[in-house]
N, C-alpha and C positions, 0 to 999 in steps of 0.2 A: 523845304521848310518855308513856312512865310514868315517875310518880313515887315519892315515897315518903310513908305516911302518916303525921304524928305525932299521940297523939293521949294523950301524957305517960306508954305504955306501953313496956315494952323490947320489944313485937310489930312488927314494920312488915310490911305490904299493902302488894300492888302495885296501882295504881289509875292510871285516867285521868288523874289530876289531883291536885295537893299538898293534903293537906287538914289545914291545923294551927288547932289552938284556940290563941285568943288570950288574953293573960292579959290581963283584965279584971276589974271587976267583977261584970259579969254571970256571966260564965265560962259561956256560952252561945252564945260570936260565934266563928268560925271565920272563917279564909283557905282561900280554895280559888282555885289558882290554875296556870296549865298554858300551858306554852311549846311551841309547835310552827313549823316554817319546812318547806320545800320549793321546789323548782326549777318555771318555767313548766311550763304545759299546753296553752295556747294563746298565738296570739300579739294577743288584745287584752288591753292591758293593764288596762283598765275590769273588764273582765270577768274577766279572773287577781285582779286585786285582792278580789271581791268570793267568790269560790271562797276564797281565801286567809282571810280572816273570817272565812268558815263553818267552815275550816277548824280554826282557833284556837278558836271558841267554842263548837267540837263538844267537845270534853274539858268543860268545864263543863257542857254542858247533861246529857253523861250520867250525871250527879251530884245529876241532879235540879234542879239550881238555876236557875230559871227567869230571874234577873235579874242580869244582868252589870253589874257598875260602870264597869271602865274595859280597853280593850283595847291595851297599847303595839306600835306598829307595829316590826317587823326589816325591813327593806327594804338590800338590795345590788343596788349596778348593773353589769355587766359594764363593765371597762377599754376592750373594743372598741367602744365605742359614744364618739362625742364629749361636752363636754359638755351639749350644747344637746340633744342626743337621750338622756342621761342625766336630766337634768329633765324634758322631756317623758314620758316612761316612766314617771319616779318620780312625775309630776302625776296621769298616768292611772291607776296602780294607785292610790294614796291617794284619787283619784276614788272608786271603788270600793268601797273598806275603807268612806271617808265615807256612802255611799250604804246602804249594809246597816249599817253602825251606826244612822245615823236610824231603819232600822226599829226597833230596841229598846229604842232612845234610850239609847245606851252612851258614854259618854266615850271621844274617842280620842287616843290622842295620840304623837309621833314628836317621837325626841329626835336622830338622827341618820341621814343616807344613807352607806353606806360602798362602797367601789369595791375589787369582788374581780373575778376570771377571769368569774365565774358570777352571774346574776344568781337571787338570793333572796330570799323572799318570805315573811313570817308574822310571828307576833307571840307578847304575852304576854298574855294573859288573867286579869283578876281578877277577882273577889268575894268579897263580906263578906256574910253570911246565917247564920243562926240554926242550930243543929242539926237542928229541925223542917222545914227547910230542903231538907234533905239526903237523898239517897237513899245510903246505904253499899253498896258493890257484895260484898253478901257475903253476902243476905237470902234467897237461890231457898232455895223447899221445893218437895219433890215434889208433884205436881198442877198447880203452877205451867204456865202457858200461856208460849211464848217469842215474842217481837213483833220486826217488821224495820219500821223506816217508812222505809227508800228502797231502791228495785232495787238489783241489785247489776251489774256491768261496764262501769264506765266508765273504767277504764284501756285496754277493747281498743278503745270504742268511741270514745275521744278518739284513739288512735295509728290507729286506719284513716281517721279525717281525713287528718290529718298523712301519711299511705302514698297517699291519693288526689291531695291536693296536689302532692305527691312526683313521685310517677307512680312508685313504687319496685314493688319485684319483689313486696312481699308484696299491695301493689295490684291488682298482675297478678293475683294469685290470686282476688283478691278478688272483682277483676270480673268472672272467669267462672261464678259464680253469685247475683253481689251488683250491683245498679245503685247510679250517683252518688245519686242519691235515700237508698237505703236506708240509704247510711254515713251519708250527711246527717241521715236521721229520728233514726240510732240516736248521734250526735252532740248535735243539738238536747234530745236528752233526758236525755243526760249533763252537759250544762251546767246546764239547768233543777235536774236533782239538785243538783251540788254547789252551786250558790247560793244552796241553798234554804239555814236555818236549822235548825237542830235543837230551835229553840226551841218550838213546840207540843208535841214530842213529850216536853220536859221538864216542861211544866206539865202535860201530861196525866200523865205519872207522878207525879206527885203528888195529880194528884183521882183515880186508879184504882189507889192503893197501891202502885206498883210495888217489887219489892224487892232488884233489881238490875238494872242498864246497865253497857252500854262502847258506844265509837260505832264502826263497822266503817271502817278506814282500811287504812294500807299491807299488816300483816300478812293480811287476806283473813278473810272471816264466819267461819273456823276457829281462824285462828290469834289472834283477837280473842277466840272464844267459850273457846277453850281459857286463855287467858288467866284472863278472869273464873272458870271454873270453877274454878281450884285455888284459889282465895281464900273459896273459898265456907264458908259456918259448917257446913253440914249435907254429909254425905258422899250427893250427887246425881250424875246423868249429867244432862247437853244431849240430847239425842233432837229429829235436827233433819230432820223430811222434807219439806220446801218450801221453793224458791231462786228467790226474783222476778230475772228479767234482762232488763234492758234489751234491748227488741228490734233481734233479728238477732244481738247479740252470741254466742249459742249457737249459730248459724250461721256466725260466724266464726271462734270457737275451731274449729270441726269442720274449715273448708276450710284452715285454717293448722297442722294439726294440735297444740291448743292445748290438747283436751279435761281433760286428765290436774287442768290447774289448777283447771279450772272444775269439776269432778267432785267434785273432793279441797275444794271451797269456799276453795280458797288465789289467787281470782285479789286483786290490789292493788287497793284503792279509794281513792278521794280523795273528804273531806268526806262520807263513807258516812252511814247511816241508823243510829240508836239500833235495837242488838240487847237487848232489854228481857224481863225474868221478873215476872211479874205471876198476880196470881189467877187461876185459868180464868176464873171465872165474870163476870171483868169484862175478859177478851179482846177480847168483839165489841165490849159496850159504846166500849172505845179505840176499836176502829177506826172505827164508825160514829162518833165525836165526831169523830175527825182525818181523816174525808173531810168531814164537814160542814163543818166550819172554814177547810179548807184546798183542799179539790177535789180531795187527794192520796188515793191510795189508803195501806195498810199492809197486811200480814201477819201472819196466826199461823203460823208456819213450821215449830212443836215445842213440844215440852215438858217439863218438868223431872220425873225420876224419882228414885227411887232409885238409888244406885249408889257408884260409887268413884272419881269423880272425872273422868271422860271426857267427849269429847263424841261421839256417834253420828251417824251418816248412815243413815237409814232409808228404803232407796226413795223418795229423793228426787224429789219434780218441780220439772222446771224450769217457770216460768212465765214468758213472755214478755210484756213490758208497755211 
C-alpha cells in the first residue's frame, strides 16, 4: 500500500512504506512503517498465514531495511464459519505468521480477532533504523541495471489450482493442453515464491548500493515500476526486456486467452520479488550472492536510461522458471 513520506518538507513521495523521522536527539532515527491486508489464496490456513507476513514485510524490506522490529497482526474471520472453526482458522494462520517471524526474529503481536462477511488477512509492519539504513526510492541514474528476485504469475498459477479442484469450465480449457501435474508444478512454485521473504534481497541492497525498490504486488511489474519512476530525482525511463514466469503460466494466459496482461507486465502478484535499480557493474555480483545464499535464482531484466519518465518494454522475453 502507499503511503506518504514526511521527512519535515512541504514535498510528499509516494512510496512503499511511511517513512517519518523522529524527533529525537539523535535526529537520525526514522519510523518506517506499512500496512497491508488481503483475502485467502489458498485454503491452508498455515500456509495463507505465512504468504500473508511476506506480504506485510514486503513494503519494508523495499526500503532497504533489513530488520523489522515488530509485525501487528489484522486477522478477520468470516461470520459463516462457527465458532470453534473460527479459532481454529485463526490458530492456523497465526501458526504461520509465528513461524516466518522466527525466521527474522521479529516480534509479533495481535491485539484482536474481528468477525466480518470475509475473511482477512495482514498486518502492520514496523521499524526503527537509522537513515544509513535506508534506501529512498528515488536514487535510479542512467546506466543503472534493474533487478527482479522472484518470477512473476502467481495469481494465474494459484487460480488454475482452484479451476482444477473446481473441475470449472476454465479447467476444461486447461486440460486440453495442460496436465494435473503441470498446474500442480506451476502451483508449488507459486507458493515457494510468496513465502519466501524479501529479506535477502534487502540486505543485499544495501552491500551493492542499491538506489531504488518497490516490491511487485497487486498492481503488476508495470504498474509498480511506473510507480517508482515518477518519483524519481533524475528525469530517466525503465527499459525493461526480460519477464521471469513461473512455468507454464505463459502457457495458460495463451489457452485462456489472457496474453494482453501478461504482455502489457499488468498481471496481479502477491508477495512479488523486489524490482531494484542498482549499479550495472554490481548486477551480477547480486545475483551470484543471492543464489549462493539462497538457491534462488534473480534477474537483470533492464535498465535505467535517460529519459522522461516512462517505463519501456523492449522485446521482451519471457523466461519460464
Amino acid at each position: 500500500m502507499i503511503y506518504e513520506k514526511s521527512l519535515g518538507k512541504s514535498d510528499s513521495q509516494g512510496l512503499d512504506s511511511a517513512i517519518i523521522p523522529l524527533n529525537n536527539n539523535n535526529k537520525n532515527l526514522y519510523l518506517v512503517q506499512s500496512v497491508d491486508f488481503f483475502y485467502p489464496l489458498c485454503d491452508d490456513a498455515n500456509l495463507m498465514g505465512k504468504i500473508a507476513f511476506a506480504n506485510v514485510v514486503s513494503d519494508i524490506y523495499s526500503c532497504g531495511v533489513a530488520d523489522i522490529d515488530e509485525v501487528k497482526i489484522i486477522l478477520s474471520m468470516p461470520d459463516e464459519l462457527n465458532e470453534e472453526q473460527q479459532q481454529q482458522v485463526a490458530n492456523d494462520l497465526i501458526s504461520g505468521f509465528r513461524e516466518s517471524a522466527k525466521l527474522i526474529k521479529c516480534r509479533l503481536t495481535l491485539e484482536s480477532i474481528n468477525i466480518n462477511p470475509w475473511c482477512m488477512i495482514g498486518g502492520i509492519a514496523t521499524s526503527i533504523c537509522t537513515k544509513d539504513e535506508l534506501v529512498f526510492p528515488t536514487g535510479a541514474l542512467p546506466g543503472d541495471a534493474i533487478i527482479l528476485t522472484k518470477p512473476l504469475g502467481v495469481q494465474l498459477a494459484t487460480n488454475a489450482k482452484i479451476w482444477l479442484d473446481e473441475n470449472s469450465e476454465s479447467w476444461k480449457k486447461l486440460s486440453q493442453h495442460l496436465t494435473e501435474d503441470d498446474v500442480k508444478e506451476s502451483y508449488e512454485k507459486a507458493l515457494k515464491s510468496m513465502v519466501t521473504l524479501n529479506h535477502l534481497g534487502a540486505k543485499l541492497m544495501q552491500k551493492y548500493k542499491a538506489h531504488c525498490a518497490t516490491d511487485v504486488t497487486g498492481f503488476g511489474i508495470i504498474g509498480h515500476a511506473e510507480n517508482l519512476i515518477e518519483f524519481q530525482e533524475q528525469n530517466v525511463n525503465f527499459v525493461i526486456n526480460k519477464m521471469p514466469l513461473i512455468k507454464h503460466v505463459k502457457k495458460m494466459s495463451e489457452i485462456l486467452n489472457r496474453t494482453q496482461k501478461m504482455l502489457n507486465g499488468k498481471m496481479v502478484e502477491t508477495s512479488g520479488g523486489l524490482f531494484l535499480c542498482l549499479p550495472s557493474e554490481n548486477a551480477q555480483a547480486f545475483c551470484d550472492d543471492f543464489f549462493s545464499s539462497s538457491g534462488d535464482a534473480c534477474w537483470i531484466i533492464g535498465r535505467v536510461e535517460k529519459g522522461d519518465k516512462k517505463v519501456l518494454l523492449e522485446n521482451v522475453e519471457f523466461i519460464e522458471i
